[in-house]
C-alpha positions as CSV (number, residue, x, y, z in Angstrom):
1,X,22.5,89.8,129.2
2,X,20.7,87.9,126.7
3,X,19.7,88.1,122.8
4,X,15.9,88.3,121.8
5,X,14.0,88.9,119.3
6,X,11.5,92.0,119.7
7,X,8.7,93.1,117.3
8,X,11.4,91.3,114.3
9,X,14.2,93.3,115.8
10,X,16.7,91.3,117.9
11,X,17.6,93.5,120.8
12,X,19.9,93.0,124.0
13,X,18.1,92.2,127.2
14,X,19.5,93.2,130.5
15,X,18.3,91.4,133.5
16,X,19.5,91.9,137.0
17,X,20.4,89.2,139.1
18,X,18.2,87.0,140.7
19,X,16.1,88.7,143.3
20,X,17.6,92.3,142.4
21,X,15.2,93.1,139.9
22,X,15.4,95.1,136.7
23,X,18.5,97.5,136.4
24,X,17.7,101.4,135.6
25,X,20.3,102.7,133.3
26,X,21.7,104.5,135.6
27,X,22.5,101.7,137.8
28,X,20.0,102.3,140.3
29,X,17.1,99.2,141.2
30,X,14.3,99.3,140.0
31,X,12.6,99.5,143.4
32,X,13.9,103.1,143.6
33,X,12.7,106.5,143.3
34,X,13.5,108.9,141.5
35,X,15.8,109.8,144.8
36,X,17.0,106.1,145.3
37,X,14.3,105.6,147.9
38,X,12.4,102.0,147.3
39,X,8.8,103.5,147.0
40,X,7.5,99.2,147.1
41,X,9.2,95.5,147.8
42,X,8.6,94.1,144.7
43,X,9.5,95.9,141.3
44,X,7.2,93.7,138.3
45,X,7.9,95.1,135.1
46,X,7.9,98.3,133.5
47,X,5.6,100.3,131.2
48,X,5.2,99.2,127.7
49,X,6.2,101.3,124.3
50,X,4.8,99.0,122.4
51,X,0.9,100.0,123.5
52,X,0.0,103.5,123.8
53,X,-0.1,104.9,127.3
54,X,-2.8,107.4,128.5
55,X,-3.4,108.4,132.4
56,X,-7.2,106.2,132.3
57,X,-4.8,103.1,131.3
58,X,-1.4,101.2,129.8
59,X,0.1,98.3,129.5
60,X,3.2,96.8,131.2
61,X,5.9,94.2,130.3
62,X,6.9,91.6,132.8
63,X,10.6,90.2,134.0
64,X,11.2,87.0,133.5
65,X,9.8,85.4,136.5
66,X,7.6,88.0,137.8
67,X,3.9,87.1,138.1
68,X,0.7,89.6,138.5
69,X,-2.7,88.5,138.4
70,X,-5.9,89.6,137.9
71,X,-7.6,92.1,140.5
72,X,-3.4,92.8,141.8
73,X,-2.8,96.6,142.1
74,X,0.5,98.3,140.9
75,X,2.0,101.8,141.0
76,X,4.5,103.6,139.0
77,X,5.5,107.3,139.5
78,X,6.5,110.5,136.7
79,X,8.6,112.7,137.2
80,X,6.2,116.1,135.9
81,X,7.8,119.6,135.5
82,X,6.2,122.1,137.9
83,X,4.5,119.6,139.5
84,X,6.8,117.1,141.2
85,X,6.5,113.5,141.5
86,X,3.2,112.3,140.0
87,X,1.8,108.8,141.3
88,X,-0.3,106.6,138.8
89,X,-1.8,103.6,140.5
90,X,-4.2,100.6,139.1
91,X,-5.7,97.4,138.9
92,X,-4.7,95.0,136.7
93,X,-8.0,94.1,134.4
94,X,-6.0,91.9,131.8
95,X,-3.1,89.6,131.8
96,X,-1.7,88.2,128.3
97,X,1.2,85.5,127.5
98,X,2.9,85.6,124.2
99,X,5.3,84.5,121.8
100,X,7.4,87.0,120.0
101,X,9.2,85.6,117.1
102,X,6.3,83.3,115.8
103,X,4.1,84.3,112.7
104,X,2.1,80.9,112.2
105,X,0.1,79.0,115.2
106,X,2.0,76.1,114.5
107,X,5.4,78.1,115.3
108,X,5.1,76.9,118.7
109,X,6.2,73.4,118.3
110,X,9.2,74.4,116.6
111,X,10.1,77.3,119.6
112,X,9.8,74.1,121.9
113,X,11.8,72.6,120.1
114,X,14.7,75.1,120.0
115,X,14.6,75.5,115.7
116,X,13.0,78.6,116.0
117,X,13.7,81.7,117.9
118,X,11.2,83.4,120.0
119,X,11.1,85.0,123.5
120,X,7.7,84.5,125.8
121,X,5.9,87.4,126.8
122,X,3.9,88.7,129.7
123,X,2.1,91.6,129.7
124,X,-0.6,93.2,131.6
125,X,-3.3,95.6,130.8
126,X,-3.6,98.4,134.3
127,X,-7.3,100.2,134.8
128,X,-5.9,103.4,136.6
129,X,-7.6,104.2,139.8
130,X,-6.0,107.1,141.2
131,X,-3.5,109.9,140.0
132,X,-2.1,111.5,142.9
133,X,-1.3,114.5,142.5
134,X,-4.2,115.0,139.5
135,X,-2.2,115.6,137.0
136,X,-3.6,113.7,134.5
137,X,-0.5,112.3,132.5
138,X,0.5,109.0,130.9
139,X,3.1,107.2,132.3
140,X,6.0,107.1,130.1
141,X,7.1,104.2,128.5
142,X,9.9,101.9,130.3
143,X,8.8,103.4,133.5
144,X,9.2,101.2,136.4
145,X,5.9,99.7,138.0
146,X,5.5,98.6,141.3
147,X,3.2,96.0,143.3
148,X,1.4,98.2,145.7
149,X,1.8,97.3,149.2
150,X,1.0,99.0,152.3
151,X,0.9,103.0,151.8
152,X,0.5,102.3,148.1
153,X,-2.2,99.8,148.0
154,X,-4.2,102.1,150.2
155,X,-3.9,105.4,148.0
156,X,-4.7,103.3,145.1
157,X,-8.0,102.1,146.3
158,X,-8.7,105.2,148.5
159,X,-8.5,103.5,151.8
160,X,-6.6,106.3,153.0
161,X,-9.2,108.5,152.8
162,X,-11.9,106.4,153.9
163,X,-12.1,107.9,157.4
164,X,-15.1,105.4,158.0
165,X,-13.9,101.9,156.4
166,X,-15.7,98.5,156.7
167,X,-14.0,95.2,155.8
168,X,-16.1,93.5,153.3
169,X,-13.4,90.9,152.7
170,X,-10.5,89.6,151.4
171,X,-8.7,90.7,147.7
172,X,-6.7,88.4,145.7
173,X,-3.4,89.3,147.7
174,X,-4.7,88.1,151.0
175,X,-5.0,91.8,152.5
176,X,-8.3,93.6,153.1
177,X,-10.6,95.3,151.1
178,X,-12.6,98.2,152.8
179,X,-16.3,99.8,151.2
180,X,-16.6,103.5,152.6
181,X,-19.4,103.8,154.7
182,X,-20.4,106.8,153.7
183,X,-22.3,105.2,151.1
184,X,-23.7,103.0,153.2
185,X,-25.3,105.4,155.7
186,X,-26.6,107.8,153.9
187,X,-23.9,110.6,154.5
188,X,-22.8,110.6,150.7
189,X,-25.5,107.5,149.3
190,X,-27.0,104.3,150.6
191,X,-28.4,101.0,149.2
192,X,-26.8,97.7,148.2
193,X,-27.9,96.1,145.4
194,X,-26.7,92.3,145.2
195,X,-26.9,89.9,142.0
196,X,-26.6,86.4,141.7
197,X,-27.6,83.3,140.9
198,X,-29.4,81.6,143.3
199,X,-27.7,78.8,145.2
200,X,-24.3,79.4,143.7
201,X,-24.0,83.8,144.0
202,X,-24.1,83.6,148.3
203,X,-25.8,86.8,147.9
204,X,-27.5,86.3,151.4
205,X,-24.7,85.2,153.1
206,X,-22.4,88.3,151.7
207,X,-25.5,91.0,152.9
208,X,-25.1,88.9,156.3
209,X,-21.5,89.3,156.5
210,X,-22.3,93.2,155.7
211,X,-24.5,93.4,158.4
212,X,-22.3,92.0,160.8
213,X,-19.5,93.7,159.5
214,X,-21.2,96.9,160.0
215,X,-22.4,95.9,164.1
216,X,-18.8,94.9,164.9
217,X,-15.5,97.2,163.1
218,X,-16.6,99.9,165.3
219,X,-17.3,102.5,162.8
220,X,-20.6,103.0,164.8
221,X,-19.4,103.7,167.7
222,X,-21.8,104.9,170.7
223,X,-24.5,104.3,167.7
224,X,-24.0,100.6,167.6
225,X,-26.1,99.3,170.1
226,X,-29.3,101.1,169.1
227,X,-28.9,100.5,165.1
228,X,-31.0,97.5,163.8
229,X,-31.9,94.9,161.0
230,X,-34.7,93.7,159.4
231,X,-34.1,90.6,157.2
232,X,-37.0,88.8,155.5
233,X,-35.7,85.2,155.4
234,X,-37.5,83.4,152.4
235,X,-35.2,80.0,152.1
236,X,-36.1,77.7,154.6
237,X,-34.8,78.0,158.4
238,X,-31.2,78.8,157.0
239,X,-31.8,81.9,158.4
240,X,-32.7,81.4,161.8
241,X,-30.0,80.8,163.6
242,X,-27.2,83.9,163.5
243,X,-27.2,84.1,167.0
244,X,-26.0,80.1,167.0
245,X,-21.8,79.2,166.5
246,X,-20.9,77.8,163.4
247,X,-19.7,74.1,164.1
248,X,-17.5,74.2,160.8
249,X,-15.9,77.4,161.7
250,X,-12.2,76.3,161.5
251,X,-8.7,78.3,162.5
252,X,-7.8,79.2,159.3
253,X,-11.4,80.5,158.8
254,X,-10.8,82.4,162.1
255,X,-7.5,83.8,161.1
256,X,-9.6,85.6,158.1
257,X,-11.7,87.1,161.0
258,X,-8.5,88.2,162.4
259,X,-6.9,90.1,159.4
260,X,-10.5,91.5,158.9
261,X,-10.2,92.7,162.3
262,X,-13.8,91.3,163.4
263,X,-14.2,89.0,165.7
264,X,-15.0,85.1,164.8
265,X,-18.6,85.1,166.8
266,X,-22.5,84.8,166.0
267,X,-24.6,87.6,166.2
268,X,-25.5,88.8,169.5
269,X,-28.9,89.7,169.7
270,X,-31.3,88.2,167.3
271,X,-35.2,87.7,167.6
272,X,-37.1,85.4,165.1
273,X,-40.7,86.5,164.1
274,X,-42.7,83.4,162.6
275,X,-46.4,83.2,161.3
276,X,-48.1,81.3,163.7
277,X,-48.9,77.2,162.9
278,X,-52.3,76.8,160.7
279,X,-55.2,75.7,162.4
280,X,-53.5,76.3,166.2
281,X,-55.6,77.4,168.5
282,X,-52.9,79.2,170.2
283,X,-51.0,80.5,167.8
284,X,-47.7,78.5,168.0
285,X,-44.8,80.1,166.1
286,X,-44.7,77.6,162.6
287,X,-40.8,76.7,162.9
288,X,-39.5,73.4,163.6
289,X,-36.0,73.6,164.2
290,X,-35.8,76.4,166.8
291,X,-37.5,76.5,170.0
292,X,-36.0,79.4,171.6
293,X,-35.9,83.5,171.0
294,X,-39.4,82.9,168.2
295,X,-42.4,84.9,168.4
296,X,-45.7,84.3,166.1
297,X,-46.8,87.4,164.1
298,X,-49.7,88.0,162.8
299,X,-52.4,91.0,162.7
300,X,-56.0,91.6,164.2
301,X,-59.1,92.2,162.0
302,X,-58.9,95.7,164.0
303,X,-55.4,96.4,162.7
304,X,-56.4,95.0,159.0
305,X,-59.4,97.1,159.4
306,X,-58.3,100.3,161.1
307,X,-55.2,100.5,158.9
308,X,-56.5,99.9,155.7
309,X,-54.6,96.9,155.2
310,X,-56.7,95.5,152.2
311,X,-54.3,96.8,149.5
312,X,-51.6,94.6,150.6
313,X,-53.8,91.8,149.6
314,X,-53.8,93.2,146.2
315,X,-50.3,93.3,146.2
316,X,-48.8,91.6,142.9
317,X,-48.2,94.0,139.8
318,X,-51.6,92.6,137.9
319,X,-53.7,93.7,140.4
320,X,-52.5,97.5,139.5
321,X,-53.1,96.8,136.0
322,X,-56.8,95.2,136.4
323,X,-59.7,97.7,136.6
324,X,-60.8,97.0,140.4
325,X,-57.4,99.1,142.0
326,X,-60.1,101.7,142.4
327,X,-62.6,99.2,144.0
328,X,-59.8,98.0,146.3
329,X,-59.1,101.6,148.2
330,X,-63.1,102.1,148.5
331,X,-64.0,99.3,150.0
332,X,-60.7,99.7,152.7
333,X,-62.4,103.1,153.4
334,X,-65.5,102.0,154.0
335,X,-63.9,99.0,156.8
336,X,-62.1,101.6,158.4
337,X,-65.3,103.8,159.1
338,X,-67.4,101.0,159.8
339,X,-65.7,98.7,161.7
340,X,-64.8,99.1,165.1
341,X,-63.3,96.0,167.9
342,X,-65.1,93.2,169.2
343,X,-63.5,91.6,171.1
344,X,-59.9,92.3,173.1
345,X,-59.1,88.5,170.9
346,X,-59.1,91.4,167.5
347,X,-62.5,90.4,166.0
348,X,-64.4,93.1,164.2
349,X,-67.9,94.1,164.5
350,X,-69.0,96.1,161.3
351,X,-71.9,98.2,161.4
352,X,-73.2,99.7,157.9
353,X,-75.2,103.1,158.2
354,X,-78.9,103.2,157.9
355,X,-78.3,105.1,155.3
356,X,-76.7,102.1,153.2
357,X,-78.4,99.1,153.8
358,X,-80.7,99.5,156.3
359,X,-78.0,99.5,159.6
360,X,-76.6,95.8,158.7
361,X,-74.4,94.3,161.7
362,X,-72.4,91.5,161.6
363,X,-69.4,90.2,163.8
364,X,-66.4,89.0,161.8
365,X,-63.7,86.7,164.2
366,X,-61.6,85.0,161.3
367,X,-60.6,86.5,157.7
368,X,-63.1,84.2,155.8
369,X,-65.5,85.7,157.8
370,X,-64.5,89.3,157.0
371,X,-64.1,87.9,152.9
372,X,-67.9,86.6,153.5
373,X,-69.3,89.7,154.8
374,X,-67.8,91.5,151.9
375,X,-68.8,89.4,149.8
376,X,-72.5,89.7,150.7
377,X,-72.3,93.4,150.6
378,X,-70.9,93.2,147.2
379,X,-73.1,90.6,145.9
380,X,-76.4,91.8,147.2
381,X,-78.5,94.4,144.6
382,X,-79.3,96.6,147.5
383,X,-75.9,97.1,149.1
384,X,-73.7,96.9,146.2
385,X,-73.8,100.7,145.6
386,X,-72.7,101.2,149.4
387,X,-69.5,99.8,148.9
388,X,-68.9,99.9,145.3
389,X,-70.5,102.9,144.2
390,X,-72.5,103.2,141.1
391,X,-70.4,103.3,138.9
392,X,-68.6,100.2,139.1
393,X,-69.4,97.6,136.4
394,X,-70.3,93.8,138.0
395,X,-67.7,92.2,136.3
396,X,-65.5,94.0,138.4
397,X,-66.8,93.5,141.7
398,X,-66.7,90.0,140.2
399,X,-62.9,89.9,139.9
400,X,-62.0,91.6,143.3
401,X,-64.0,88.9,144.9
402,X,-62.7,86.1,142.8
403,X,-59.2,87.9,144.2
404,X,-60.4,88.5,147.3
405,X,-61.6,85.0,147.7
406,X,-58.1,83.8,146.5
407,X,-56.4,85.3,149.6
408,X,-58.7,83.2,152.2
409,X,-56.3,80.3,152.6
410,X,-52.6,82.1,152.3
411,X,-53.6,85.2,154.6
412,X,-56.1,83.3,157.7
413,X,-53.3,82.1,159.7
414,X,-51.7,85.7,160.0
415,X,-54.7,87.8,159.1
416,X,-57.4,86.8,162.4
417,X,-59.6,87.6,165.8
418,X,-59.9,84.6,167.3
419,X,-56.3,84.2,169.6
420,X,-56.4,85.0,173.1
421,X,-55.9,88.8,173.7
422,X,-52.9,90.0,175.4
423,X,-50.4,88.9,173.8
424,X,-48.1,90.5,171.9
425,X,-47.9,89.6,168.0
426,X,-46.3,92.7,166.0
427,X,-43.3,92.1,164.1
428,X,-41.0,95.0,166.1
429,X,-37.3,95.9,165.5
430,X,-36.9,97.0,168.9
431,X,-36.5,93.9,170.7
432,X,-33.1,93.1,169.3
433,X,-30.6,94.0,167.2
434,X,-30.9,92.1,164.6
435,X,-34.8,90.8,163.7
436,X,-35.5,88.1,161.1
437,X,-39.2,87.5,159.5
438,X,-39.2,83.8,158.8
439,X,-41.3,83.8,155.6
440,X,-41.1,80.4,153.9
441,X,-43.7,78.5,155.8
442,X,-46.0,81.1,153.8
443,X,-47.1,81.0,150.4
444,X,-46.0,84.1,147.8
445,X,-49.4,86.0,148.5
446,X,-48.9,86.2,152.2
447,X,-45.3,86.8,151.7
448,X,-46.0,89.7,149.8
449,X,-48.4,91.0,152.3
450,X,-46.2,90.7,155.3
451,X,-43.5,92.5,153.5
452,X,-45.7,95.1,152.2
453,X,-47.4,95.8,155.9
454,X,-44.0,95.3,157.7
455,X,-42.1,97.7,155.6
456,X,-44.6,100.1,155.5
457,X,-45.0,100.2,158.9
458,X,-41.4,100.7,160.1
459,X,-41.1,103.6,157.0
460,X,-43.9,105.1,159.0
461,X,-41.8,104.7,162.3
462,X,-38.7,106.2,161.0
463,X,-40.5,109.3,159.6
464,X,-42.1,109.9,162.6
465,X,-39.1,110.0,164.6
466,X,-37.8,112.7,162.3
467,X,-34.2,111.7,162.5
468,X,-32.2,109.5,160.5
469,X,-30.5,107.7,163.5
470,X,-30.1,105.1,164.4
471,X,-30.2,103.8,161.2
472,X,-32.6,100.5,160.2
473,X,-30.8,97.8,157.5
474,X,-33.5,96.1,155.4
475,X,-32.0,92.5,154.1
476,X,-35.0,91.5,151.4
477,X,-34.3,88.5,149.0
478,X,-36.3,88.5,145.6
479,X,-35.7,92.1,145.3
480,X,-37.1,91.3,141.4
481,X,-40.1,90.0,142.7
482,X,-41.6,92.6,145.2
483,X,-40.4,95.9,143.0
484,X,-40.4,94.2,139.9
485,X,-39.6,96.5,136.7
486,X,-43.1,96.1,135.0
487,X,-46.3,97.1,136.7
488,X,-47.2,98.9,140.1
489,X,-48.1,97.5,143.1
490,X,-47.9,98.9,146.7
491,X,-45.2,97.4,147.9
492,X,-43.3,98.2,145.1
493,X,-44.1,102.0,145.4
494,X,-42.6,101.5,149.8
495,X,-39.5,100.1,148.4
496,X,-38.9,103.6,145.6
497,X,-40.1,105.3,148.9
498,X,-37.0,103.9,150.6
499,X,-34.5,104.0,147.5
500,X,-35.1,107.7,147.3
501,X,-36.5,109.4,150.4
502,X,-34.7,106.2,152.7
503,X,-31.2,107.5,152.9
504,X,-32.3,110.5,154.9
505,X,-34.5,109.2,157.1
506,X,-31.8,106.2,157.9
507,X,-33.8,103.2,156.2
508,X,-31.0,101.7,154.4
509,X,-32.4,98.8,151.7
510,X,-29.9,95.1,150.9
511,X,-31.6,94.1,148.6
512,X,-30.7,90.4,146.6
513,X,-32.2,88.9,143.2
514,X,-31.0,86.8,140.3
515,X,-31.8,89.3,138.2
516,X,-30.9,93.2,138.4
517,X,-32.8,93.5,134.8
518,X,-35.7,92.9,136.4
519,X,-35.7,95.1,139.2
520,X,-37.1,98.4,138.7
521,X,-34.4,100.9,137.1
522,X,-35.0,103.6,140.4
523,X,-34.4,101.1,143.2
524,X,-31.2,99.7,141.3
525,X,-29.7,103.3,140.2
526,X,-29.8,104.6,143.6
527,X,-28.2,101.9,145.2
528,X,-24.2,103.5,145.9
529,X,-23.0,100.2,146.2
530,X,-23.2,97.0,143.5
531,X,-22.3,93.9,144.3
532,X,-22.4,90.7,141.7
533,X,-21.9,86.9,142.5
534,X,-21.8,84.4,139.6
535,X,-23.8,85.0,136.6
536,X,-25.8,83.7,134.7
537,X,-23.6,84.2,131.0
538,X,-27.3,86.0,129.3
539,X,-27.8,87.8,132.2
540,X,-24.3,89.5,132.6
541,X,-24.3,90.6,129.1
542,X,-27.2,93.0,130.1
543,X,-26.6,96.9,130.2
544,X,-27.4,96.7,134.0
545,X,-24.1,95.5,134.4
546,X,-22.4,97.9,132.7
547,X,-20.3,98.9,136.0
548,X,-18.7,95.9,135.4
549,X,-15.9,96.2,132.8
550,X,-15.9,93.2,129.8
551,X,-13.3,90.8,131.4
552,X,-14.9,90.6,135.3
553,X,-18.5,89.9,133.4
554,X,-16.6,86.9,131.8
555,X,-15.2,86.0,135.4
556,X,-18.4,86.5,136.7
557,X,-20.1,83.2,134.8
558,X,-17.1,81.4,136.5
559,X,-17.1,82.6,140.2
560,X,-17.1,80.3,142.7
561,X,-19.3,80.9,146.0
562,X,-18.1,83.1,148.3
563,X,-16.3,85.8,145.7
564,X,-18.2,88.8,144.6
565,X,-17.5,91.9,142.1
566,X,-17.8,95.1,144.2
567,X,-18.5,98.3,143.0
568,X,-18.7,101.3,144.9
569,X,-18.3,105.4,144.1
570,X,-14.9,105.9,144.8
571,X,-13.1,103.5,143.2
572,X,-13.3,102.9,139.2
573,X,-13.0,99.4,139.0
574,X,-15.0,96.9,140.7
575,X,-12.9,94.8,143.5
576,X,-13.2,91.4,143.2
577,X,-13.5,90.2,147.0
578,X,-13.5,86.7,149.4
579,X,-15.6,87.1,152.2
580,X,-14.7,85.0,154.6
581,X,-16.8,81.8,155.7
582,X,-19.3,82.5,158.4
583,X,-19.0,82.4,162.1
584,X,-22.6,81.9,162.6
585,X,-24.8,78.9,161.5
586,X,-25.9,79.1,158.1
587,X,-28.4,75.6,158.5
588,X,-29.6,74.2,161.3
589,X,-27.1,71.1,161.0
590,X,-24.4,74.3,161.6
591,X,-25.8,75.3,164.9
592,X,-23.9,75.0,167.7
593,X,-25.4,75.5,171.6
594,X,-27.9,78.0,171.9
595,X,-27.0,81.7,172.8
596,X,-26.8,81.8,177.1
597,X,-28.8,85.6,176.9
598,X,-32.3,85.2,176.0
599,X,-35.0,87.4,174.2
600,X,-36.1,90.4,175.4
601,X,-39.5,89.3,174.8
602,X,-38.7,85.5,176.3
603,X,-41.5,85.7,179.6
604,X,-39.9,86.3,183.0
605,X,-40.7,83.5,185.3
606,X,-43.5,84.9,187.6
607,X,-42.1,83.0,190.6
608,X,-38.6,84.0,190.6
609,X,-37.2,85.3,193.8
610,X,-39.3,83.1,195.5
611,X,-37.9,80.1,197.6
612,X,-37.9,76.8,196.0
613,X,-39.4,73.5,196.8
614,X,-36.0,72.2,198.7
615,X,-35.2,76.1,200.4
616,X,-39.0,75.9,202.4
617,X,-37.6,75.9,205.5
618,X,-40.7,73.4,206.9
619,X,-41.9,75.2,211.1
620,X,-41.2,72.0,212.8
């Protein structure tokens, strides 16, 4: 028992003895029930009088040399008439130290020195997550409060009725922290929308660790070996290696793996897509540090023709806003009628009617030779109508081919006829699990076309199938950049395609950008789960971040890479979590031996089976 002075009232303190915990007045621990039955270990403080209580939040005072920190979870428990026992349970969202005794700033010097009395003080503002039973009541002041732990913990971030959980990483007690798949799948929502700054946020590495998260806690089941990933990888060859070990994969890292309940591998089955090497002949995949498991993409005058490709060149938000959007879709209509294949190599030969310009015919076996034809036809007095239609003023047909022109250099090396035929160079999710579009070697024009075309096409692909399963993960960086908040562009209207009509038909958007404020408002809001990384200070204080409350914005200027604020449906509060460090190479200087299984599409040696030089048994 002590003397203090409280709120200018000195009061006697009761403390139990070391280790014991408060003492009720009744004699009982504080770790008891209202039975005697210790509900949790570790007792922390009780509820304050001092600051009003309501069932959305309170406050709590701390024993002498009990700690909580931010992001820790606590319970306490009421005692409600007609209703039983009521369980309040939170997150701690604010933790203060005090003196109580001082008046002036300058008081403190004199406390340490003994002349003046004062008491310190620790309190803790709790967000409530869950009342259980819903009885929505304050807890009562003096109350005891609890660290959650096992059962507890659980109810108060509705683990226990996650029936589908997957570990997205560690909280700041060291145990796990679960999102509900459910809103991942599209059974109750879908979309993940990750913020960051770039370099310092690790928002690619957290939607890799989701991905793999995903293929490996089993919540897929049977479903697992048939669900795929897309990722467009923009930074470099960081990318290309998930299928490689991590060399700095350590135990302790392991051990994370372990509590997680994943296992501390690589991806299993990955396939890199690259655009093939400018002016090769053949059509060699343009990567330099992997060798093995690559496949060049690109696609055929015939497909660019036949598909009506041309609007993907005119992909960036100005192009919707200059007058030739019009211009663009009648000049892809008039390809796709009047071209047909040259060659089995994908040239085009495109015939106009006689009843254009007098049955012109020309062969076209590179893009600059398609852009050329065009532009004749645009160009010439006689034609011009053809294509354009009367109606269409010269200055515009004078800006689509300045565009037009533009696009020569970025889109020949994937846009072309002139590689040998027969050999495969669509960018398909079916030959592995996991399927990454190496896109850096590209500049942003041809980037934005191989997105547009790619994500088009497998939208197509799922909505033909008419089911939802198995379920496609798109991982797209720059999110801001391709569906950007101003402006229209096509790819822009395939990615509100997916964030709206994608959670029934199983196309399930990651999408990563710097800046949420800049993504279109559609794509962001029908994203279930949020994730942020450190922010930049303007940024956070944007209303886009309004899921996260005052105190984690501040904390999010200050995060250190590899902890991200988590939002998701069920839970009130975003979770700050640790994902642990990857198992799979994150550079090339991280890769460890290559995978023993190789591609699906890796060429079967035609001479297999056959004896060898040494097993020729000679006659003689």
């Amino acid at each position: 028992m002590r003397l203090m002075l409280l709120k200018g009232f000195w009061v006697f303190h009761c403390a139990a003895v070391e280790g014991e915990g408060f003492v009720e007045a009744n004699g009982a621990p504080i770790g008891a029930g209202l039975n005697g039955e210790v509900a949790s270990a570790e007792a922390v403080g009780r509820v304050l009088g001092t600051q009003a209580a309501s069932p959305l939040s309170f406050w709590i005072g701390l024993e002498p040399g009990r700690v909580v920190q931010l992001d820790d979870v606590v319970v306490t428990r009421r005692e409600v008439p007609g209703h039983g026992q009521v369980l309040v349970a939170g997150v701690v969202t604010t933790v203060e130290a005090r003196h109580e005794g001082a008046s002036y700033d300058s008081d403190v010097f004199l406390i340490a020195d003994g002349a003046l009395p004062a008491a310190v003080v620790e309190s803790a503002e709790v967000r409530v997550t869950r009342v259980e039973p819903e009885v929505f009541v304050p807890p009562l002041p003096g109350s005891v409060v609890y660290r959650a732990q096992s059962a507890d913990r659980d109810q108060a971030l509705y683990f226990d009725v996650m029936d589908r959980r997957i570990p997205m990483g560690l909280g700041r007690d060291g145990l796990p922290l679960y999102v509900n798949f459910d809103f991942l799948d599209g059974t109750r929502g879908a979309h993940v929308s990750i913020s960051g700054i770039s370099g310092v946020a690790t928002k690619t590495s957290f939607a890799t660790f989701l991905i793999y998260s995903i293929f490996n806690s089993g919540v897929l089941e049977a479903e697992a070996a048939n669900t795929k990933a897309l990722i467009f990888s923009v930074k470099g060859e960081d990318l290309l290696f998930l299928d490689h070990p991590n060399i700095r994969l350590n135990d302790a890292a392991v051990g994370v793996y372990d509590r997680l309940g994943l296992p501390a591998r690589p991806f299993q089955s990955v396939h890199v897509f690259a655009p093939p090497r400018p002016g090769d002949p053949n059509g060699v995949p343009h990567v330099s540090a992997r060798t093995q498991g690559v496949s060049a993409f690109f696609w055929t005058l015939a497909e660019f023709c036949a598909e009506e490709l041309l609007r993907f060149v005119f992909a960036d938000a100005d192009d919707e806003r200059a007058q030739y959007s019009l211009l663009v879709g009648q000049v892809a209509a008039r390809l796709r009628a009047w071209a047909a294949p040259a060659t089995d190599g994908g040239a085009v030969t495109i015939t106009v009617p006689d009843g254009g310009s007098g049955g012109t015919t020309s062969t076209c076996r590179t893009f600059a030779d398609l852009v050329d034809f065009v532009d004749d036809q645009l160009t010439g007095d006689g034609t011009r109508a053809t294509w354009a239609g009367a109606q269409v003023p010269l200055g515009t047909v004078n800006a689509f081919l300045r565009r037009l022109r533009g696009a020569v250099r970025a889109l020949s090396p994937i846009v072309r006829g002139d590689l040998p035929p027969d050999r495969g160079h669509s960018i398909s999710t079916s030959d592995a699990q996991v399927s990454i579009v190496d896109l850096h070697n590209l500049p942003e024009r041809a980037q934005r076309f191989v997105v547009g075309v790619v994500l088009r096409g497998e939208f197509a692909r799922k909505e033909s199938a008419g089911t939802a399963r198995p379920l496609l993960f798109v991982v797209l960086d720059e999110l801001n950049k391709y569906a950007p908040r101003d402006g229209d562009s096509p790819i822009k209207e395939i990615l509100l395609d997916v964030a709206e009509r994608g959670r029934s038909l199983g196309v399930i958007l990651i999408g990563a950008q710097q800046t949420a404020s800049e993504v279109e408002r559609r794509i962001v809001s029908n994203c279930a789960v949020r994730v942020a990384g450190r922010l930049d200070p303007a940024e956070a204080a944007r209303p886009e971040y309004g899921w996260l409350s005052a105190i984690a914005r501040e904390r999010a200027t200050i995060a250190k890479p590899g902890t991200m604020f988590v939002a998701q449906p069920e839970i009130p509060v975003p979770l700050a979590v640790t994902f642990p460090f990857p198992a799979w190479a994150t550079r090339p200087s991280e890769a460890g031996p290559a995978p023993v299984t190789a591609s699906r599409r890796t060429v079967a040696d035609p001479f297999a089976g056959l004896p060898g030089a040494d097993d020729d048994v000679p006659p003689f």
